[in-house]
C-alpha positions, 0 to 999 in steps of 0.5 A: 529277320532279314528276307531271304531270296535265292539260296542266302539272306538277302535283305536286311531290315533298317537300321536304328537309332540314327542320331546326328551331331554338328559342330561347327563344319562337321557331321557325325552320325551314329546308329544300331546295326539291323536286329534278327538278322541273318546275316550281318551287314557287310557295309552301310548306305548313307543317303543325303538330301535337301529336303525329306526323303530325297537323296539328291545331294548324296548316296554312297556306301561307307565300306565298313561294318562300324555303325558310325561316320564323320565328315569335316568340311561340310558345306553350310546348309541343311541335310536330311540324313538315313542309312540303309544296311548293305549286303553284299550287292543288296541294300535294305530299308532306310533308317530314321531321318535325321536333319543336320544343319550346318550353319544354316539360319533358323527355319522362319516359323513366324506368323499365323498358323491353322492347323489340327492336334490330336490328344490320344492319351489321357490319364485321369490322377485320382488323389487320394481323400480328394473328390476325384475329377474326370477332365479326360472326359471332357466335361458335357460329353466332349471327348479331348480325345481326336483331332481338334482345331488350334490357331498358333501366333508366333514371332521370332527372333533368330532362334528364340520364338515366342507366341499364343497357342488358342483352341479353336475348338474346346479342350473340355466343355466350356461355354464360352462363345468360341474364345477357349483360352490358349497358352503363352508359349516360348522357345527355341529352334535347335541346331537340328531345326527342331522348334522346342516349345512350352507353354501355360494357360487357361481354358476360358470358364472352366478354371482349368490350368494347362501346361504343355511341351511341343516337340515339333519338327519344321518339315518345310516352308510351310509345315510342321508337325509332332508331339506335345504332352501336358497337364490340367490343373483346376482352380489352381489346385495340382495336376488332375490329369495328363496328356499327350497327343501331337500336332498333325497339320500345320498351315501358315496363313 
């Protein structure tokens, strides 16, 4: 629904799915109109800034009910991106933000980083005529469930990253001293600044594999932030259980 004050639908509610395209010096957007509302929006706000959240490099009305726009010629750097719905005179919600960059280098994420993930799911995979392993209990009474500490190493080169990604605190019970095993990790910064990542490794005395995918967001200098999920494998045997959780701070050292 949108808000009513006065005597009409006043406020409609975000738009959707903003998606951004870059090649070369343009920018195209597309998004979904806002749902259960009252009244159509009449046009559309595109806000543009040079970090998250701003709109200091840019904020106008498209004039048009059509749920995309294109611009050429953009000026190379990086744009942080959200449309707002507009009726009449009354502007609604931001959308997602998206982030364009326009031949911008990388974002450099090389070096050490400290920070905290969380696994909020995990499902155990009972085989059948196999003795069933319950890894998402973590072994000892430890849960992987909840905020745990991990060091990250990374080096880069252009848009190609490479590094070790170590548990600081152990992913399931393990005896081993404080070293709880890490995973070699590579991948790319993409054109959007997103740091695409995978990675494999083992959990030191337990004889549990692990894989795992990041999806994280550069969000500054000195941040970034966003979800991974994974699988554990023990003694080489086949995935015994899934995960999925997200890195929620990161502090280059």
């Amino acid at each position: 629904m949108c808000r009513r004050i006065g005597n009409g639908c006043a406020v409609p509610l975000a738009p959707s799915g903003l998606n951004v395209a870059v090649s070369g010096s343009s920018i195209s957007l597309t998004w979904n109109p806002p749902t259960l509302v009252c009244r159509q929006p009449t046009s559309y706000v595109i806000e543009v800034g040079s970090a998250p959240g701003l709109s200091d490099l840019s904020s106008f009305l498209t004039r048009s009910v059509a749920t995309a726009f294109s611009a050429a010629g953009v000026p190379d750097g990086t744009y942080y991106i959200r449309v707002r719905a507009a009726i009449d005179a009354t502007i609604g919600a931001a959308s997602n933000e998206v982030i364009a960059r326009v031949n911008a280098l990388p974002p450099n994420v090389s070096g050490m980083w400290l920070g905290n993930y969380t696994i909020d799911q995990c499902t155990n995979i009972d085989i059948p005529l196999v003795r069933p392993l319950n890894l998402c209990a973590g072994g000892a009474g430890y849960s992987v469930v909840g905020p745990h500490r991990y060091r990250l190493e990374l080096s880069q080169d252009g848009s190609v990253v490479r590094g070790l990604f170590r548990f600081v605190d152990p992913l399931i019970g393990c005896p081993c001293g404080g070293d709880y095993g890490g995973m070699n990790i590579v991948g790319t910064i993409t054109e959007d600044g997103a740091l695409e990542l995978s990675g494999d490794g083992g959990l030191n005395g337990t004889g549990v594999a692990i894989t795992a995918t990041f999806h994280l967001r550069v969000m500054t200098v000195g941040a970034f932030s966003g979800p991974f999920t994974g699988t554990l494998e023990p003694f080489g045997e086949v995935p015994r259980s899934n995960f999925s959780g997200g890195i929620i701070s990161a502090t280059r050292q």
